[in-house]
N, C-alpha and C positions, 0 to 999 in steps of 0.2 A: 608534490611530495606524498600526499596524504594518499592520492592514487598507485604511486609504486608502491606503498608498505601495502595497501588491498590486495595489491597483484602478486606482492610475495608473497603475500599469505595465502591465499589462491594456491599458488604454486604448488606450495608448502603443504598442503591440507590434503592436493590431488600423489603427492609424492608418497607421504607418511606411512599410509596402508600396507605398502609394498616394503618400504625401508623398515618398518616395522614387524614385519611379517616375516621377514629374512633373518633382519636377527634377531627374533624370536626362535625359529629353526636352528641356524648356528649355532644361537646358546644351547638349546635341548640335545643338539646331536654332542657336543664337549661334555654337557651329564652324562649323555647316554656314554661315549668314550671313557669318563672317570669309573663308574660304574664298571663296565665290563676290565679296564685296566686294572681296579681294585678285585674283581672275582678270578682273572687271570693270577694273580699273584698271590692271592689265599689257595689257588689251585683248583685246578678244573677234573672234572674226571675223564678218563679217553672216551668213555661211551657219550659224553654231554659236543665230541668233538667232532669234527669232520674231516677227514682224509684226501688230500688232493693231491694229486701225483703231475707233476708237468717234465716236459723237459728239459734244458737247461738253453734253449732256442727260443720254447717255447714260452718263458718267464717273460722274456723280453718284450715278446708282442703280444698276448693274453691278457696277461696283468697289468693296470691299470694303477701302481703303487701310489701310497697317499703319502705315508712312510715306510720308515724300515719294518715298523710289524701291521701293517693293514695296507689293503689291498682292495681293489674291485675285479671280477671276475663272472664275465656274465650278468652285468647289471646288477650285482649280491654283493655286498662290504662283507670281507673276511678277517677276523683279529688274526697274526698267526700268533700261536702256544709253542709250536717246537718244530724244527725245519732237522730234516736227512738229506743228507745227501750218497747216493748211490751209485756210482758210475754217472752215467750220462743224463741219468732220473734227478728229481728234487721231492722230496715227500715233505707238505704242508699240512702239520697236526692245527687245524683250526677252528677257533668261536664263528659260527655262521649270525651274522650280527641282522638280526631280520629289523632292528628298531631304526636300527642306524642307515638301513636301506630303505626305510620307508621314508624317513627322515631328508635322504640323499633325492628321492625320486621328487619329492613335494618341494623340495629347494631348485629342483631343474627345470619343472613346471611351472612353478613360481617368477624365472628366472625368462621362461619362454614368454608365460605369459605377457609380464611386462614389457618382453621385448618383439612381441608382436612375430614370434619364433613360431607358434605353435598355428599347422599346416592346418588342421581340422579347425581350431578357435577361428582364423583366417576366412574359410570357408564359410564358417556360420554366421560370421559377419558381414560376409559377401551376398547371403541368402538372403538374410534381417534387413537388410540395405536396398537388394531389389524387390523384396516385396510390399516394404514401405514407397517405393517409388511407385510403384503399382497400384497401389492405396490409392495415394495422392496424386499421385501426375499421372493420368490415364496416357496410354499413347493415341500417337494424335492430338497433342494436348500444344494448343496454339494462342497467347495468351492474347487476351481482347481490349478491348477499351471497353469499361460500362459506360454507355452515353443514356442519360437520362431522356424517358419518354412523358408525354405530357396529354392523358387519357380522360376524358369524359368518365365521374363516378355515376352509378346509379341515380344521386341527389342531386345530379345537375354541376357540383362542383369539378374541379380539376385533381387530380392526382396525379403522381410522378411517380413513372415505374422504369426501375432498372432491371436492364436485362442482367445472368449470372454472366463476369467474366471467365468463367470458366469451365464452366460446361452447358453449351449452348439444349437447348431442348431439342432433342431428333428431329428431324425432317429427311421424309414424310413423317407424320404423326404415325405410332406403332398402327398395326392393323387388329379390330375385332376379331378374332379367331372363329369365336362360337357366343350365341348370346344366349341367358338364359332367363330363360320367361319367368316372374315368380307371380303369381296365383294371390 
């Protein structure tokens, strides 16, 4: 018993960061949305606004609606302020919401990350992984038995020498290059 409540806790401790982390973000971006809804409706000026013209095809498959007044368009969260309609055009007076995009971008990454989504993290993981292997497990890497040896010391006694299981010493012994004489 005392080992399963360990192992939730484990769990729990590996999860938290991430669950914590998200709604942390959701709640900032809902500020950030109260805010810009509160500066919307005390009123904006047209120059603080941005101009977007689609057309009435192209709402459908471009815009990316969250609700009736925000929107994604090109990876950018848009407030709309005041919509035209023209003939076959649509004209979007809107808050270019850069918080609430930065906001949106660190919750999808966040989202990746977790979920083992993200191509390049994937990659660098794949790197970190065979070079640790290459570290540690040479290739050619053949694992041995260490059988104890039993050597004559200097003092006449007995000593016991293991060979490395795992990386035997080259054979032949390297070769002298060049030797140099010191004086």
């Amino acid at each position: 018993m005392k080992k399963k409540i360990i192992g939730i806790l484990l769990l729990l401790i590996l999860i938290a960061p991430v669950f914590l982390t998200y709604n942390w973000l959701q709640y900032q971006k809902s500020v950030v949305r109260k805010d810009i809804k509160k500066r919307i409706i005390e009123g904006l000026d047209k120059d603080e606004l941005v101009l977007l013209k689609f057309s009435t095809a192209s709402v459908q498959s471009e815009l990316n609606w969250k609700h009736s007044k925000e929107f994604e368009y090109k990876q950018q969260m848009y407030d709309v302020v005041e919509k035209q309609i023209e003939g076959d055009s649509i004209f979007y007076w809107c808050w270019w919401d850069h918080e609430e995009t930065k906001l949106e971008k660190q919750l999808k990454k966040l989202v990746a990350d977790a979920l083992g989504l993200d191509q390049q993290n994937r990659l660098k993981q794949k790197q970190l992984s065979n070079y640790f292997k290459l570290l540690f497990c040479p290739s050619g890497f053949e694992q041995q038995e260490s059988t104890p040896q039993i050597a004559k010391n200097y003092y006449g006694g007995q000593s016991v020498i293991y060979s490395s299981p795992l990386w035997p010493p080259p054979t032949p012994p390297p070769v002298l290059i060049k030797q140099i004489e010191i004086l």
